[in-house]
N, C-alpha and C positions, 0 to 999 in steps of 0.2 A: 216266665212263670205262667203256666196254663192259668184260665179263671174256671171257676165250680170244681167240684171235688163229686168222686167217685166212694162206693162205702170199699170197706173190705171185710170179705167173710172169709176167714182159713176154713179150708175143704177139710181139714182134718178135724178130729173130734173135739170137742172143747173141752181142754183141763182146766181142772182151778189153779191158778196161776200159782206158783211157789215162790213164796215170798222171796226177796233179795235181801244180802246182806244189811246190816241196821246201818252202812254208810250210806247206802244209796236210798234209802227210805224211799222205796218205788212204788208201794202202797199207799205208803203215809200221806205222800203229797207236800210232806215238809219240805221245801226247800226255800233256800235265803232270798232276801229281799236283797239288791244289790243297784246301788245309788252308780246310774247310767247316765252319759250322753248321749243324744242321739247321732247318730253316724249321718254327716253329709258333710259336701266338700266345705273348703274354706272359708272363713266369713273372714269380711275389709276388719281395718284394724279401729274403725269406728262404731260399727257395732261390738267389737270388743270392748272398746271404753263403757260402752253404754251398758252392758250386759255387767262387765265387773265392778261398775257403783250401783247397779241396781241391789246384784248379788251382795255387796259390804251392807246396805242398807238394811237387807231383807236377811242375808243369814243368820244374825243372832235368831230372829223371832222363829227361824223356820227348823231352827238347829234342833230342838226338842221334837218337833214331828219327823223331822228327817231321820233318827236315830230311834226311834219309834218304830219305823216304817221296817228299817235296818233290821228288825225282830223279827218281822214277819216274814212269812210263806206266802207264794205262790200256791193256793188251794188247788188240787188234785183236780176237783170240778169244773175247776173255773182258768185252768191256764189258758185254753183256748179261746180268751180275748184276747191274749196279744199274739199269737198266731196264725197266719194267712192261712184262709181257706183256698190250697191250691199248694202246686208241687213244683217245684223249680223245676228248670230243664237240664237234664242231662247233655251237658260238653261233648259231640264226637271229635273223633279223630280228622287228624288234616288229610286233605287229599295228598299232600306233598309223602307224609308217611309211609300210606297205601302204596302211592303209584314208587316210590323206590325199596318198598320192602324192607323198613329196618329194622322189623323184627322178626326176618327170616335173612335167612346167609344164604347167597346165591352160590349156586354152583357145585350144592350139595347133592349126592344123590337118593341121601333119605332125611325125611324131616324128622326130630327128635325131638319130641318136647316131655321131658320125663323128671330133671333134676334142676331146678324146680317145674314143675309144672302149671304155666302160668303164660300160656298161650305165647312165649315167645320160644324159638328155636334156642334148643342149647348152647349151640356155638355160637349164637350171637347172645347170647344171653350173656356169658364170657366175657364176651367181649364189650357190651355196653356195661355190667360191672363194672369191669376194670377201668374201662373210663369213665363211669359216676366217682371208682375212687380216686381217679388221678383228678378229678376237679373238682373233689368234693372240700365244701366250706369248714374252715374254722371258724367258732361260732363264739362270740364274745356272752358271756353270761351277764345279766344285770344283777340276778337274785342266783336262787338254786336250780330254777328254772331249766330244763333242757328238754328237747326234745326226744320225745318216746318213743319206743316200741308199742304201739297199743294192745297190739293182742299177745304182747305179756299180761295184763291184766285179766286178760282169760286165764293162760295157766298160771297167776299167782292166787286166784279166789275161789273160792267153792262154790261160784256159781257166777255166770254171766250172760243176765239176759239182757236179749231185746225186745223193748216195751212194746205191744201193738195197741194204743187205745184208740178204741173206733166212737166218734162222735155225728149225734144224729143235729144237723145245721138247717136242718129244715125251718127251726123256728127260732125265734132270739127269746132268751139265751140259749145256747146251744148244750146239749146234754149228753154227756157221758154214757154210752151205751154196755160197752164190752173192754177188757180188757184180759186181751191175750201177750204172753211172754212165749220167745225162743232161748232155752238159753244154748248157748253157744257152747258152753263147758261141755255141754252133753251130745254134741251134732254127732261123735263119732262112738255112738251107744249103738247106734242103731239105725240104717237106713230105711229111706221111704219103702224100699220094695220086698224088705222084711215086715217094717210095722208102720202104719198108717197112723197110729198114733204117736211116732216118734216127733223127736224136734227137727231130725234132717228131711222127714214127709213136711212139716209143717212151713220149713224156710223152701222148700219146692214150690210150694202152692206160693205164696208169698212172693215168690221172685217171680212167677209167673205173671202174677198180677200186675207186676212194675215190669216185667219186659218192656224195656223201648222199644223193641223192634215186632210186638206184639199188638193185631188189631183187638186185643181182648186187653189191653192195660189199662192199668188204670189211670196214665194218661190219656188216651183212646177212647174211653168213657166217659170222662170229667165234663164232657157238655149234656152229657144224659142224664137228667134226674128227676126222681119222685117226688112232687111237692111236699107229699106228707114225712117223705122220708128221704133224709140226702145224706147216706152215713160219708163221711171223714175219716180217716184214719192218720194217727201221726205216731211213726216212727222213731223211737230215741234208745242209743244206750247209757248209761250213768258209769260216772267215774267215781274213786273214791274222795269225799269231803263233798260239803253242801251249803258252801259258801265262803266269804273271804278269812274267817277267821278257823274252818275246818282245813281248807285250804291249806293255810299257814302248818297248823299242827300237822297234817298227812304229808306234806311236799319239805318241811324246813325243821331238823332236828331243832331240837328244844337250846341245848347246851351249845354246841359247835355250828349254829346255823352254816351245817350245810345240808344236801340230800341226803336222807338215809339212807342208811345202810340198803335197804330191801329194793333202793328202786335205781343203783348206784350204774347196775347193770341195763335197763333198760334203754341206755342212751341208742337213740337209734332213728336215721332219716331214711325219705324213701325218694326215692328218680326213677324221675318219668321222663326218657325221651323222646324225642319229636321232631320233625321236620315242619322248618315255615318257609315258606314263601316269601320273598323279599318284595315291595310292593316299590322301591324308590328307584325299580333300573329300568327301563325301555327295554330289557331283554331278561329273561325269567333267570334268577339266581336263588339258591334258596342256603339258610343255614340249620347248623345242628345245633337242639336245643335242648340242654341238661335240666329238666326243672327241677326242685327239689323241694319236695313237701315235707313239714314240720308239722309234728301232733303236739299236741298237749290237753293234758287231763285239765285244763280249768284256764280261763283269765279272768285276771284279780286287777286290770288296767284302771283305765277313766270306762272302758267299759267293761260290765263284768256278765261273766254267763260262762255256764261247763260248757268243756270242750275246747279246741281253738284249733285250727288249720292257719300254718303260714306258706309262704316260698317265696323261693329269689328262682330266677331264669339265669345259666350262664352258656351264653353263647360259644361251643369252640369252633377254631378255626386251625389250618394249616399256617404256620409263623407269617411265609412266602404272600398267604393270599386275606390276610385277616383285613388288608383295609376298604374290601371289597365282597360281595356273595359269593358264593361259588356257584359254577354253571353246574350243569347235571353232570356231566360227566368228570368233574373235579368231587361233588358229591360221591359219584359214585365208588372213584378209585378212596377217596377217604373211608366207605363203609368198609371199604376190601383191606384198608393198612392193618397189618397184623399189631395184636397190642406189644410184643417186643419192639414196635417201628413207631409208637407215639412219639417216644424221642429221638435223636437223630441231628443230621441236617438239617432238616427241615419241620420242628416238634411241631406239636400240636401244644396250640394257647387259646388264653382265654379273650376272645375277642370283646366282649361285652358282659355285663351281669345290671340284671336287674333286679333292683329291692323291691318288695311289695310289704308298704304298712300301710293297715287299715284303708282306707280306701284310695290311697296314691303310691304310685310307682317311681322310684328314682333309678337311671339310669348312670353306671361308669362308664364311660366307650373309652375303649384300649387301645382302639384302630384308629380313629379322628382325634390328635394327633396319635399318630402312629408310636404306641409305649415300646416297641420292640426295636424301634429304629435307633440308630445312632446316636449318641446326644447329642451332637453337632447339628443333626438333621431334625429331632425333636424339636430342636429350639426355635428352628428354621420355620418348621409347621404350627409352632404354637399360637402364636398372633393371628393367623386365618383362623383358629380354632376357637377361640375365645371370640365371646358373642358381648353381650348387653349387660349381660351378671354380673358383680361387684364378687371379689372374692376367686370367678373363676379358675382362676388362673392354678390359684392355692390348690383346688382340686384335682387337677392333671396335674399340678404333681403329684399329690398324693398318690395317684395312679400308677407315674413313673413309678415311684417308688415300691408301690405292690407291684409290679410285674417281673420284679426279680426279688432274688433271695439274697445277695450282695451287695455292698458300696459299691464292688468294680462291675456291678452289671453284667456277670459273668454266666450266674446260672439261674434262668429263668423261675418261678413260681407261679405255680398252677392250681393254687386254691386262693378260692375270694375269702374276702374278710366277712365277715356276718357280724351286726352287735345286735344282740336280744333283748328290744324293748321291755321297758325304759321305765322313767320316773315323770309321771302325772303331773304337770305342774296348769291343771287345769281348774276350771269353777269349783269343779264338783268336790273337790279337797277343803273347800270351805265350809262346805257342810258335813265334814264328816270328825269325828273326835281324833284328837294328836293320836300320832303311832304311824308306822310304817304303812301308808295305802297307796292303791292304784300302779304298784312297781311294776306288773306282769301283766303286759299286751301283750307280747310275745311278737309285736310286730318285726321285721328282720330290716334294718338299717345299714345303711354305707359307711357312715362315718361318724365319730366321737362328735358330740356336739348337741345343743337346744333346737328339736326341730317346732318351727313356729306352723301355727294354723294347719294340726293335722288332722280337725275335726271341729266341733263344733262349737261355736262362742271364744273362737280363737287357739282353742286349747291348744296345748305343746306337751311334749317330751322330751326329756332331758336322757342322752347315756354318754354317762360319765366315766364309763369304764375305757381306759385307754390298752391299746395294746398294739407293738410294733414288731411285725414278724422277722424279723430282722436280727432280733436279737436272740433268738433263738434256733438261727442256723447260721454253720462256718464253723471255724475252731474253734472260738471264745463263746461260748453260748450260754445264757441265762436258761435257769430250768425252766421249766414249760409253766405256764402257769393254771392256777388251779381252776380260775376262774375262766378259761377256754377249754371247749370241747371240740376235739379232734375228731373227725370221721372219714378220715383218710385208713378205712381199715375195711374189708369189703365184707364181713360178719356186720359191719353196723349199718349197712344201707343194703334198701331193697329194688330192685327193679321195678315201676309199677309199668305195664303195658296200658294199650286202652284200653275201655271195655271192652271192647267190638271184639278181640279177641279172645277175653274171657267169657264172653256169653255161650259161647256153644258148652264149653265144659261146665259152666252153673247149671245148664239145663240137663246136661247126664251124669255127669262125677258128683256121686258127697264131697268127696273129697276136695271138690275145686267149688262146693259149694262153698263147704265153711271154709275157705280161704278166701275167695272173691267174692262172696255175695254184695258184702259190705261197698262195692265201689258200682252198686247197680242200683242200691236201692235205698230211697230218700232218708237216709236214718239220720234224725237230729244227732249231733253228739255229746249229749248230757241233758240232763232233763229240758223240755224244750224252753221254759220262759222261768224268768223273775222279774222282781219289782224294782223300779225305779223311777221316782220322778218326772220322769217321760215317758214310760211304759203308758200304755192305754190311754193316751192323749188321743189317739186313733185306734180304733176297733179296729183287729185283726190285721195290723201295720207291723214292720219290723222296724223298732224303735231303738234299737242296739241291744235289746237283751235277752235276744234268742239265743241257745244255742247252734252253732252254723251245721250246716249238711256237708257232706264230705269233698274230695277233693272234685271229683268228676263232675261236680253239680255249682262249681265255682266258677265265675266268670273269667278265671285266666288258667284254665286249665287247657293246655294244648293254644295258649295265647300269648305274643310278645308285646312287650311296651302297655301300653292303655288300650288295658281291653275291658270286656262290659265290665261293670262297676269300680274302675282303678282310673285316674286322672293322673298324667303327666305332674309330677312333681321338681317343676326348674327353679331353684332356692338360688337366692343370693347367700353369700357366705360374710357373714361379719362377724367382725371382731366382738366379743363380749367382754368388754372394757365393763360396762354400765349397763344396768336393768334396759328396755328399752321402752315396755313395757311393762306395767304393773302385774302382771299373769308371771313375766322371769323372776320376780325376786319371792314365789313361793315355794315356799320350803315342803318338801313332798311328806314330812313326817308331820309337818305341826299342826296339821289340820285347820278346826277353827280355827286355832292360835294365827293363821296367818291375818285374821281379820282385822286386827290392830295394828299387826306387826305392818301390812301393807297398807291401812290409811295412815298411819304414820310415816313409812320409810321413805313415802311418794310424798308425803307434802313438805314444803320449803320449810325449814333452812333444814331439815333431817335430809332431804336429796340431796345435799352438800358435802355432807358427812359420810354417806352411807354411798354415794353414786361419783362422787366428784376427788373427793380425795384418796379412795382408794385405788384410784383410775390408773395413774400413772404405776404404781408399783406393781398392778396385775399385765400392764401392758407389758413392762421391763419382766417379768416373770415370766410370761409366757405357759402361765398353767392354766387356764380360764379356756374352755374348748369355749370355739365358736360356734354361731348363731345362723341357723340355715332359715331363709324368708323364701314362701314363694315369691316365684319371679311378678305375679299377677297380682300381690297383695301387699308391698314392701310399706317400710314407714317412708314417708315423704321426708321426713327431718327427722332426727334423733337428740341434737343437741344445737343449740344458738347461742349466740356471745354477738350485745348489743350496744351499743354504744350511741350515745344521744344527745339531746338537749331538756331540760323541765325548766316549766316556766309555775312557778308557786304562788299562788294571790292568797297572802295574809292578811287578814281583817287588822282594818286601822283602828278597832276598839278592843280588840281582844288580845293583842300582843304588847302595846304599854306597859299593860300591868307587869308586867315580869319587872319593872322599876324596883315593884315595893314587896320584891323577896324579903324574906324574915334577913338575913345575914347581913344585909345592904343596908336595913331600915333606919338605924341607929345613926348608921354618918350619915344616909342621906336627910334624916330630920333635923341633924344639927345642923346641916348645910342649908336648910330650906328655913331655919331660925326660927321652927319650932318646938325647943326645948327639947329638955333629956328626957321626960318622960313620954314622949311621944305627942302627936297634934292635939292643939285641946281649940285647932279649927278645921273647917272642911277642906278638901283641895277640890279644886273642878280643874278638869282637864278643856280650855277653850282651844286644844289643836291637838291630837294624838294623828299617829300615821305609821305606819309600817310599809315599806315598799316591799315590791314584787320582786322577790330573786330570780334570777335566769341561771339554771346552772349547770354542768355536767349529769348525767346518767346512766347507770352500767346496768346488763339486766346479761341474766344468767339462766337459759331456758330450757326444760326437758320435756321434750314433744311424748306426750304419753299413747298420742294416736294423732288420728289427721284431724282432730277435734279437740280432745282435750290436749294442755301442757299445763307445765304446773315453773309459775316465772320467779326467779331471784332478782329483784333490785336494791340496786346502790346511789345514793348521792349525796352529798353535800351541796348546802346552799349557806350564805350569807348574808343577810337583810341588815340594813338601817333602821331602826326605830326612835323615834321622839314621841313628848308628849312637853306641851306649854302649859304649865301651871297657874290657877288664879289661885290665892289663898284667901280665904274668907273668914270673916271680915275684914282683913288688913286691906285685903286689895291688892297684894304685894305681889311679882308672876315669876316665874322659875321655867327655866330651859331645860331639860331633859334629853343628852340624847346618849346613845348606845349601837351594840350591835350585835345581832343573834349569831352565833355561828350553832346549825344545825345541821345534824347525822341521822340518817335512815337506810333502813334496811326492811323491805317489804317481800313477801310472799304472796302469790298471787294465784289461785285456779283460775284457768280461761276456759273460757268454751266458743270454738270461731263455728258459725252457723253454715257456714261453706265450706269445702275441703278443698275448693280448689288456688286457685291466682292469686281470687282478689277474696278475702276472709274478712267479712264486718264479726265482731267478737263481743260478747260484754266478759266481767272479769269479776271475782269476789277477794278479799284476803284478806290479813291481819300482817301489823307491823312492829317494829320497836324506832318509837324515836328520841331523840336527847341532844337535847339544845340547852347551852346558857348564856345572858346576858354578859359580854364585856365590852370595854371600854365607855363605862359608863362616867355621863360628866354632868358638871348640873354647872346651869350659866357658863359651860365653855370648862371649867375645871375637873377635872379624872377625881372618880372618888379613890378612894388608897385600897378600900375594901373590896374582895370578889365574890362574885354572885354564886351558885352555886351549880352544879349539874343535876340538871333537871329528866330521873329516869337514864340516866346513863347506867348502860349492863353491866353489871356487878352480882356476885354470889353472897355480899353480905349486902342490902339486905338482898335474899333470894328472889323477891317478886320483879325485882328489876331486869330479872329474864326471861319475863313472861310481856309477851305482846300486850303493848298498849295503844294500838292506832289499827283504826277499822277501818278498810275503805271497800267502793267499789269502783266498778268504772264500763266504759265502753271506747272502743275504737276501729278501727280500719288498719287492715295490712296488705299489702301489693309483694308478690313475692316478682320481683324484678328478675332473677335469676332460677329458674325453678328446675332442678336436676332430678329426672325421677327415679335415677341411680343411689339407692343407698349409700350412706356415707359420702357421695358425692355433694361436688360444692356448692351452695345457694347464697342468695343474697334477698334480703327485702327491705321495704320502709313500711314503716307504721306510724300510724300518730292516734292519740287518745287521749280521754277523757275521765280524769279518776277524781271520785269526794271523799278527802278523809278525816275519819271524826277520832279526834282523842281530846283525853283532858290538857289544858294548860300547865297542869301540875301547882297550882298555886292555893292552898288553902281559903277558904271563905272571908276570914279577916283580909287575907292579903290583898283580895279581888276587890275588895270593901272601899278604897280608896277612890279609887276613880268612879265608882259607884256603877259599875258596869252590871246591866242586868242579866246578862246573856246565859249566865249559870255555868257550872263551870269545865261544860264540853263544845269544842269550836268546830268549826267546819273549815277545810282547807284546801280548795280545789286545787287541781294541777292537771298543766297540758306538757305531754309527752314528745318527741316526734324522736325517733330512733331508727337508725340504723342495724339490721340484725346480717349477720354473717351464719351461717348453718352447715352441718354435715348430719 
């Protein structure tokens, strides 16, 4: 992106702009507020923890302004704070392209470029058709969503312009000057060399000014400017609907949620291809590359903004030579194979495809292992293939398995799989009200599954649509289904050349004007900004909620693998047995509603319920897609099963008392031979004692990130207890002993201050406990009577299933075994330190006997040391 901006004055005369239809409100300035992430690569899964309690704490209060904001427009005057002053740079062509000519057929004796006319030779024009359709994708739908023909939207409206607002940036704020429209409806009214005040004179001047290859553009200019005056210009066309909920009603019949009727037909992609250059051989090889760009009139994602550009790359290759480049002259006799000769002996396949969503790129390689080879020899190559990833493996097959259209691996298949992002399962769904949000990124995916950290504060997407090609070629075939769009038909795809080609014809044909200008010149697509919560955090930033510039102006336009703004995306593949994080178990409809639902689901004992026990019957199911981690960002631990020892220090004056429960009281007073009505003297206790139990411990752990985890523990303990009685006045003493058998069950939030080896941690939680006194004897004899249970869980009465034991704690854990492979195996020790306070359970009379002041909540330390086992 150049810095400073250039002004722009259309040479032709100025008309008052003609209003646009009332969906685009191009005057009005109204358009939606639109609750955004900002786009940047992945954040650890620590700062997710910290981002998604901050967010449960903060979304009630923020919920009403958020929804507020939701109302609002981006003011007409004032969009131009959140976009850059300056002009991205237009993408050229590869030299690889140029120097073998693939968009002219050698060996012709005249060049034709006439049907279409679009700077590429006819006959090759043909012929790279034909193979855009023999490798064009089928595209998984999440919603209605599909990819467009855009300039049907010219011929279906009565009018289609493009915005020019010219902004004078000289001074802050920056102030709206001019605003000139072309509309496009009308380019073939009337040419520049007819009327000087047409709209085809006006996009002449206009594309002059953006020529790249012009020392008068307005690139070329952008370092020159007038202090007092530095005009701007930004470029946008507008689609119809003006945010998520115009959106929904323009793109998603009401009744039959599907596309309507009017826009049924516009399904339509475009290919672009290109020659790269191989950069990993000691000797120059290069391959051919299909890109294919995806339109769409809006995304309604975790980010939102009119307009949206996607694409995947699919590399082909000759069968014979896919696991390798091709040298030049293996290129060359490939440009010359006639399209009857794609298949054959020797077909032409899909060596590679790469997905590009939102800012990362995930590659299938078809070649490493070799998916065309043998299966004998497949299997042979698969082990060197497989690298460090958990899950790998799962994926080449799933490769195998696309690279034919049969179980017997008979007849190859030549279109990638696409699935059309997806479902939001990010922050930003917290603050917005129940209902269907965030479904349509439009991002383009590999495979069915939760993709984790593909944006900001960990965010994820979920597509849940499955689909198996398989079943819908051979004899026995399932109908196709509705929710996949085919473009295996050469009416629905278009050839895009580079520019470099198109420019000499923008600069003399109307007619190649209104066809190509659009891929020359900066034009936002869809009004340029809206509002969101991280909008305008930085003046004149792109904060995710511009709408983007066209393809040519994209950083993987004519680029393979991670190019500028796209990051290598290497996911581990896991099972989604269990939430892993608090971010997977959000429901993309429930909105707020997820703000309970997930400080609930996540804390102890409901993680048992909700994570634990469902566990096994989704694993035996096999319906639950799995969980794609980048490789650089995995969780350390997912789940721990701990096994230990606790050592419990019961106060020797505060557990006696449980002698003189109410049910006991009665025989133990006859026994003590003070009457049936109860003592009518004192007791002093001259020895009470309760020993220390030692006893097993079970703890049941879910690592929510490499910081927080939320713990179940278990144990049983059994203590001795006495107390030696004086009775007053008599003088007379009494033996008392007994023994507690007590149960717990604790939940626990940690937080370890380290992420690494050695994790010092403190810990908060609440518990249920239930202990009763038996084998109670007084001078050596069993009374007949039993004591009661004390808080044992129970539905009658109800409160007996609500936590009564508070504690906290700190400690130390040594991860002895530390696997940094997901789902792979670990081991640690720990040991700690926990205080927990509950009541005795014993009524004030009852405490009354021994005359204990302590009141009636105890303190009951415990030290830990445990054994944790991990995946």
């Amino acid at each position: 992106m150049t810095s400073g901006a250039q002004g722009l004055a259309l040479a032709a005369p100025r008309r008052r702009p003609r209003e646009a239809p009332d969906w685009r409100n191009v005057h009005s300035g109204r358009h939606p507020a639109a609750l955004r992430k900002m786009d940047s690569g992945p954040t650890s899964s620590a700062v997710e923890a910290r981002r998604f309690l901050v967010t449960l704490a903060a979304g009630l209060s923020t919920l009403a302004t958020t929804c507020r904001a939701e109302a609002q427009h981006v003011p007409r005057e004032t969009y131009l704070r959140y976009v850059p002053i300056g002009y991205p740079s237009i993408v050229r062509a590869t030299p690889e392209t140029e120097r073998f000519g693939l968009y002219d057929t050698s060996g012709v004796s005249e060049y034709v470029d006439v049907n279409p006319k679009n700077g590429i030779e006819d006959r090759r024009d043909a012929w790279l058709l034909a193979l855009s359709v023999r490798f064009s994708p089928f595209m998984v739908r999440n919603t209605t969503s599909v990819p467009m023909d855009w300039k049907r939207f010219i011929r279906s409206q009565r009018d289609f312009p493009l915005t020019i607002d010219t902004w004078n940036v000289a001074r802050s704020p920056a102030t709206l000057t001019a605003t000139n429209t072309i509309d496009f409806k009308r380019l073939d009214q009337g040419t520049c060399a007819d009327d000087e005040t047409s709209d085809d004179c006006a996009l002449e001047r206009l594309s002059q000014r953006f020529d790249p290859d012009s020392t008068m553009s307005e690139w070329a200019q952008s370092a020159t400017m007038n202090p007092e005056r530095q005009p701007f210009s930004v470029l946008f066309f507008d689609f119809p609907g003006d945010g998520p909920t115009t959106w929904h009603e323009e793109y998603n019949e009401r009744f039959s949620h599907q596309l309507p009727p009017k826009y049924r037909d516009f399904a339509k992609i475009y290919s672009h291809p290109f020659i790269s250059r191989r950069t990993d051989s000691r000797v120059d090889t290069y391959e051919l590359v299909l890109q294919y760009w995806f339109f769409y009139p809006f995304n309604d994602g975790g980010n939102k903004h009119a307009g949206d550009w996607e694409h995947v790359n699919v590399v082909v290759s000759p069968r014979s030579l896919v696991t390798r480049g091709l040298y030049a002259s293996e290129l060359e006799q490939l440009l010359r194979r006639p399209i009857d000769a794609f298949d054959g002996a020797d077909p032409l396949v899909i060596k590679r495809v790469e997905y590009y969503f939102h800012h990362n790129v995930m590659t299938l390689d078809y070649a490493h292992p070799n998916a065309y080879a043998s299966r004998d020899h497949w299997k042979h190559e698969l082990p060197e293939a497989i690298g460090d990833r958990a899950g790998e493996k799962r994926i080449f097959e799933e490769i195998r398995r696309r690279a034919f259209l049969d179980e017997a691996e008979t007849k190859i298949n030549t279109h990638p799989i696409a699935f059309i992002g997806g479902d939001s399962k990010g922050l930003e769904l917290l603050l917005q009200a129940p209902g269907s949000k965030n479904r349509d990124s439009h991002g383009t995916y590999p495979l069915r599954g939760l993709y984790k950290d593909i944006g900001p504060a960990a965010s994820a997407e979920e597509i849940d649509q499955g689909f198996d090609l398989r079943e819908h070629f051979g004899a026995k075939t399932k109908p196709w289904p509705e929710n996949v769009a085919r473009f295996d038909d050469a009416k629905r795809i278009e050839v895009l050349p580079d520019w470099e080609r198109v420019m000499p014809l923008i600069r003399d044909d109307p007619e190649s004007r209104r066809e190509w200008t659009w891929m020359t010149l900066p034009v936002h697509w869809g009004y340029p900004a809206t509002i969101s919560p991280f909008a305008g955090v930085v003046s004149h930033a792109d904060t995710g909620n511009l709408s983007p510039f066209g393809p040519t102006f994209n950083g993987g336009w004519n680029g393979v693998g991670a190019t500028s703004g796209y990051s290598t995306y290497l996911p581990h593949r896991i099972p989604r047995t269990f939430p892993i994080s608090p971010l997977d178990a959000i429901r993309n409809s429930w909105g707020f509603a997820n703000i309970p639902a997930l400080a609930l689901l996540n804390l102890p004992p409901l993680d048992l319920v909700f994570k634990l026990l469902p566990a096994p019957l989704l694993a035996l199911a096999h319906t639950q897609s799995p969980m794609y981690y980048p490789k650089d960002a995995p969780p350390r631990r997912v789940v721990g099963l701990g096994i230990g020892v606790t050592t419990q220090f019961l106060s020797d004056n505060d557990w006696p008392q449980l002698f003189f429960n109410t049910p006991q009281q009665s025989e133990l007073f006859s026994r003590l031979g003070l009457g049936p009505g109860g003592p009518n003297a004192t007791v002093e206790a001259v020895n009470s004692f309760a020993d220390n139990p030692t006893s097993p411990v079970f703890q049941l752990v879910f690592y929510l990130s490499d910081h927080f985890s939320a713990e179940n523990t278990f144990r049983y303990a059994g203590a001795n207890v006495g107390a030696d009685l004086v009775l007053r006045p008599t003088n007379d003493s009494a033996e008392l002993r007994g023994r507690i058998h007590m149960y717990e069950w604790q939940g626990s939030i940690r937080y370890s201050f380290l992420p690494g080896r050695f994790q010092p941690y403190v810990k908060l939680g609440y518990g249920l406990s239930w202990y009763r006194l038996e084998d109670v004897t007084v001078n050596g004899t069993p009374l007949s009577s039993s004591a009661p249970w004390i808080r044992k869980p129970s539905l009658v009465p109800f409160h007996n299933l609500l936590p009564n034991t508070w504690h906290y704690g700190a400690g130390i854990e040594f991860l002895v075994i530390d696997n940094p492979q997901p789902l792979g195996f670990g081991a640690s020790i720990k040991a700690e330190f926990v205080m927990q306070h509950h009541s005795l359970g014993l009524s004030t009379q009852e405490r009354a006997f021994l005359e204990n002041e302590g009141g009636p909540f105890i303190a009951r330390p415990a030290v830990n040391a445990v054994l944790m086992f991990t995946l």
